[in-house]
N, C-alpha and C positions, 0 to 999 in steps of 0.2 A: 602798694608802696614797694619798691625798687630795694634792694639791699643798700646800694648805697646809697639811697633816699636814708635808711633807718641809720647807719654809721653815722650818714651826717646830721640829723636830727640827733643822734643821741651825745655827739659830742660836742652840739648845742647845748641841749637840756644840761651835762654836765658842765659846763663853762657857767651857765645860770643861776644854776643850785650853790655853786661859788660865791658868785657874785651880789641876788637878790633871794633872798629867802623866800621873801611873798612871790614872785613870779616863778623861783622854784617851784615850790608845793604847787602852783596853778600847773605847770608842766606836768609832775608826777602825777596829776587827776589824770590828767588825759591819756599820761601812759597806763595806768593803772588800767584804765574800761578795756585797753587792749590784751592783757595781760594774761586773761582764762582764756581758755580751746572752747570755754562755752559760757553760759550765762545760770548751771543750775547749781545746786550745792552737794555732787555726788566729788568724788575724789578729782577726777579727772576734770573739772572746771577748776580745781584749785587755783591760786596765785603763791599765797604762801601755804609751805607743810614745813611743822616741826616734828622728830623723831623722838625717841625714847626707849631705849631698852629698860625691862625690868630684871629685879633682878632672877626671876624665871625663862628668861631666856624669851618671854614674850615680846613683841615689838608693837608700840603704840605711837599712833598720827593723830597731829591735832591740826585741822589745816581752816582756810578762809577761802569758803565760796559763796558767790549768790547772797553775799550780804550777813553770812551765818556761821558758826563756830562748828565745828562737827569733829568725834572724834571715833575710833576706831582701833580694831588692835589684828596682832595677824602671829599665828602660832606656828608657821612656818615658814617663817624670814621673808615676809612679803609676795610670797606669793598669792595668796587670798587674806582677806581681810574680813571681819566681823560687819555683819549691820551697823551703818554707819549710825550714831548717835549726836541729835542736836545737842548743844551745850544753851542753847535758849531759841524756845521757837520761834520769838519775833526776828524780823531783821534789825542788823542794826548798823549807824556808821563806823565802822571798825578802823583803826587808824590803818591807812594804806600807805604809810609813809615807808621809802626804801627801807631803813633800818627795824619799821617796827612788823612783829610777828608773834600767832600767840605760843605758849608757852607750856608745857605740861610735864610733871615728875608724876611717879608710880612707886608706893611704896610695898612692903614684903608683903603686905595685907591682900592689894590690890589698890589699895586706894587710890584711886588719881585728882590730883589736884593741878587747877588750871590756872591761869591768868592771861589775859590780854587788854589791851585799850581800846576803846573808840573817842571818837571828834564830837565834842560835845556842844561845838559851834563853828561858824565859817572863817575863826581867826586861830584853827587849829588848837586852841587848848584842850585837853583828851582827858579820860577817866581812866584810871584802871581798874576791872574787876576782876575777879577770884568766883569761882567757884570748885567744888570739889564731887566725887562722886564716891559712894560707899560702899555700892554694890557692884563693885568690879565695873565699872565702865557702861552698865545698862541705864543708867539715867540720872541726873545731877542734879544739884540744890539749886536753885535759885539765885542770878548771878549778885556780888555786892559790893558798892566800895571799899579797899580795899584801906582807905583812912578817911575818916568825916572830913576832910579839908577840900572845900567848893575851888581850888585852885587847880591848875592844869597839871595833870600826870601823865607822862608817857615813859617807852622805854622799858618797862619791865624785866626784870632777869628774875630766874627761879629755881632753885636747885635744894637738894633735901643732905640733910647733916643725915651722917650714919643711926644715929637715934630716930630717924624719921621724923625729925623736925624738918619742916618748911622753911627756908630762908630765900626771902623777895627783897631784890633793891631796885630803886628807878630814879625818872628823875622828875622834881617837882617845883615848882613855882609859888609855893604858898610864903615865901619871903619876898616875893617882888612887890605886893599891897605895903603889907607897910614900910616898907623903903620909900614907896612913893609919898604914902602919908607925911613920912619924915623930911622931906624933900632930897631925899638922898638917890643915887641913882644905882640900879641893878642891873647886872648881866646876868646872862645865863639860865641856869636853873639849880635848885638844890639836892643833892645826894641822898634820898633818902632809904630805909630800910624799914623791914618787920618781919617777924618770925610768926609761925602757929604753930604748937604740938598738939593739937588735935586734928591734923592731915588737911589740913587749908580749912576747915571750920571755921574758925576766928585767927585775925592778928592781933599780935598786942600794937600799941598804939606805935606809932611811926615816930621813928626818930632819925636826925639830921646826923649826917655821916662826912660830909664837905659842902660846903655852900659856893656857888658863882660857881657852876661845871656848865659847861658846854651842853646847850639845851637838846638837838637833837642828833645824840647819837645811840647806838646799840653799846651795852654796857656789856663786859665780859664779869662770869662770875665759877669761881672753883673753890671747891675744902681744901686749905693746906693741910688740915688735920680734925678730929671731931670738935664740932664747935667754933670752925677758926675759919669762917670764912673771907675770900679775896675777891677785890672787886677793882677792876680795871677800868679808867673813865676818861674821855677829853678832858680836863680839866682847861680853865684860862686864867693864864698866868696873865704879869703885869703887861700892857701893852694890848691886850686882847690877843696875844698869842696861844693856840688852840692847842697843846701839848697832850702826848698822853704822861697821866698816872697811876698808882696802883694804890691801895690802901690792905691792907691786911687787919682782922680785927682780933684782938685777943679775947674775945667769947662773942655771942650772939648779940650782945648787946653794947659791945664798945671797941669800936675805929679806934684804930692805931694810926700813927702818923703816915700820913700823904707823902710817897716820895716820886721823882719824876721818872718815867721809861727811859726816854730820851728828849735832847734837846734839837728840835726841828727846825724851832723857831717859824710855826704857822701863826703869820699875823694875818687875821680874817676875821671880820665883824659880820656874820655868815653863819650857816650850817651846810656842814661839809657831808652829812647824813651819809657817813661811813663811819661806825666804831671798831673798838677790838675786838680780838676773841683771844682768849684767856685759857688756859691747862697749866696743871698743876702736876707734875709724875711723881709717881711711888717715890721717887727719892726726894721729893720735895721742890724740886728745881720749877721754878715758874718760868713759863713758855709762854711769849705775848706776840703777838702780831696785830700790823694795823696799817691802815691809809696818812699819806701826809703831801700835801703842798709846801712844805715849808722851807726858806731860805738855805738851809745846810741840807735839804734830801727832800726829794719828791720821790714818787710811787708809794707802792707794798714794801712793808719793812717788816724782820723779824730781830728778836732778841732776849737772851735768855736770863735769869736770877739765879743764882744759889745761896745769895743769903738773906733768902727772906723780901725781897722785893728793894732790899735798903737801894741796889745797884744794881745796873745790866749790863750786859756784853755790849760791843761796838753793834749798833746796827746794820743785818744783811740785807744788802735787796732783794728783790724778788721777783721774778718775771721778765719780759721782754718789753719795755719801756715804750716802742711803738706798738706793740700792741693792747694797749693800756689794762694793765694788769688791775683787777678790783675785788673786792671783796674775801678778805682771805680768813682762813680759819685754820686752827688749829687746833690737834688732840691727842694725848698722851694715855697709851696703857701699859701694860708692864711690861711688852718688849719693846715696843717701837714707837717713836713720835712721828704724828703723821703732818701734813700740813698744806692745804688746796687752798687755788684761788681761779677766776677764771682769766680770760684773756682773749681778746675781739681782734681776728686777723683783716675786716674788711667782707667777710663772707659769713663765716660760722664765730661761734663763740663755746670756746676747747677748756674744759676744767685741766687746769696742772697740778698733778702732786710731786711733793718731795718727802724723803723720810729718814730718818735717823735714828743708828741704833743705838749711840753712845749720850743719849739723852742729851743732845742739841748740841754736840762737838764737832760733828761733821755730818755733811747729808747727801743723799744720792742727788745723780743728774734731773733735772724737773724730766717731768714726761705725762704728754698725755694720758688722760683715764676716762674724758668722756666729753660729747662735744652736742652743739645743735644747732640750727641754723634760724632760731628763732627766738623768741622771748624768753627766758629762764630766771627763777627764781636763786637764791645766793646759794653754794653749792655748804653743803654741811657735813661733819662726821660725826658717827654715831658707833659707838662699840659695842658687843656681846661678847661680855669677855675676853679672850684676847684680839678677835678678829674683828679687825675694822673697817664701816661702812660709808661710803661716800651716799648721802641723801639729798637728792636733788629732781624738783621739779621744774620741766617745761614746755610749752606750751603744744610744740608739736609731738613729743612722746610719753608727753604725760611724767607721772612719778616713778622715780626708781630709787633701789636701794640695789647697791652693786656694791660686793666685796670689794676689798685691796689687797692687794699679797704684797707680802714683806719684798721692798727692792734690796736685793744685793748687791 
């Protein structure tokens, strides 16, 4: 296939994914089979990898190949890696949907705890499991649902409170049954949440955090402080407009009120299978970024909070509009806010960063940091203390982990 065979296929697929949801996902199967450089489950077949610094300065991968969960860890910044370690030896259907990927925190112990989803039928409703490992990363429990409820989960997000408590949100559908019973009608999907303080061991039971959110996006999640975790979501406002929100909870176990990012005004009966990504900085200020088609602003938009999520700055744009900017992320450590997305000129497809040192007041000029001419996975940041790392795999050079230096 030609390059601009795949341009134009691919901005097909994304016009579709728009438009029909079922003919979307039928689309992302057949991108998905193209996706690995191979067909086995060693690193370098991967499609998705997620990173993880601990707080030892260890770096751990959790990635999806060959049908299989595998994880790994690497004690000198990626240069070599550990015997890679299944997380379940069978295969399985793993959700291979744009937004979804699995998931892994490391606590001071070593302990790692995982989560991801798979398709638990051909009309995409998913499960999500958990499992955790105790001995440092050499071999895992047995994977498990992550709540009794036979309804569809996907989406998973996962981050650990300074106590090493575990804190997982996603999103769920176990409200759409009896709506129907009721003759009532449902959108979406539901917000849900659960915690373990036994290192992913057990959750306590799942509870409802917003209901009617926007069923398939990628969830943003960060501590404003111990115990206070924030959770960034599509939410759908009246009209079926696809809006982002934020929620902030005042403990583990109780959402604070829902307030809006911005008003887009994406009216779409759809899945737009782009969510946000979310940072939190030392000084508290929430940093959100995300995707929108909507009436008052299309592209990559950014914008920031400082009190508390109640309100946000005007939204910035971001990128070069014909070369259709996607998937952006964002990340905050205690000097510098970083914030990548990529961007498809027609030939190659160039990760751009921008950075700020006045915590989202002003930002340097975008600029190249790394590019391929082939399939890639969503570009990520990942920190080890103050230096931060751009983590991104594809298909023609495999996985990297490449510093960033502070732009001046």
């Amino acid at each position: 296939m030609t390059r601009t065979s795949r341009l134009r296929n691919g901005l097909a697929g994304l016009a579709i994914a728009l438009l029909c949801p079922l003919t979307a996902q039928a689309q992302m199967a057949h991108q998905h089979g193209s996706d690995a450089a191979c067909e086995g489950t060693e690193l370098r077949c991967a499609t998705k990898v997620t990173p993880f610094f601990a707080a030892d300065g260890k770096l751990w991968l959790a990635w999806m190949a060959g049908g299989r969960l595998s994880v790994a860890s690497s004690t000198d910044g990626g240069k070599t890696y550990s015997t890679p370690v299944p997380v379940t030896e069978q295969q399985l259907n793993l959700d291979w949907g744009p937004d979804a990927r699995p998931k892994l925190v490391v606590d001071g112990k070593g302990t790692v705890a995982v989560a991801f989803s798979i398709f638990r039928d051909q009309a995409f409703n998913g499960q999500v499991l958990t499992t955790r490992s105790s001995d440092g990363g050499q071999s895992f429990a047995p994977v498990r649902p992550i709540t009794a409820s036979n309804e569809s989960q996907r989406f998973e997000a996962m981050a650990f409170d300074q106590d090493g408590t575990v804190f997982v949100a996603w999103l769920d559908k176990r409200n759409r049954a009896p709506a129907k019973a009721e003759g009532r009608s449902y959108e979406g999907a539901g917000l849900f949440f659960a915690s373990s303080r036994d290192g992913g061991a057990t959750y306590a039971e799942a509870k409802l955090a917003q209901d009617n959110t926007c069923e398939c996006c990628r969830l943003g999640l960060a501590f404003v402080g111990p115990g206070r975790p924030v959770v960034v979501f599509r939410n759908i406002y009246e009209g079926s407009v696809r809006d982002h929100a934020v929620v902030t909870f005042s403990d583990l176990t109780t959402p604070g009120e829902v307030y809006r990012v911005s008003t887009d005004d994406w009216q779409i009966k759809a899945c737009p299978h782009q969510g946000p990504s979310l940072t939190v900085a030392p000084t508290g200020t929430y940093h959100v970024t995300w995707f929108t088609g909507g009436k008052a602003r299309k592209g990559l938009f950014y914008a920031q909070s400082r009190d508390g999520g109640r309100t946000f700055s005007e939204p910035m744009a971001l990128g070069q509009a014909d070369r259709n900017p996607t998937r952006p992320f964002v990340l905050a450590t205690q000097d510098v806010t970083t914030l990548v997305w990529k961007e498809f000129d027609g030939e190659r497809t160039t990760v751009m960063a921008i950075q700020s040192k006045d915590d989202g007041a002003t930002w340097s000029k975008p600029r190249a940091i790394a590019s391929t001419d082939n399939a890639s996975d969503h570009p990520l940041l990942v920190a080890n203390g103050r230096q931060v790392f751009l983590s991104w795999m594809t298909k023609a050079d495999g996985y990297r982990l490449q510093a960033i230096g502070d732009e001046s």
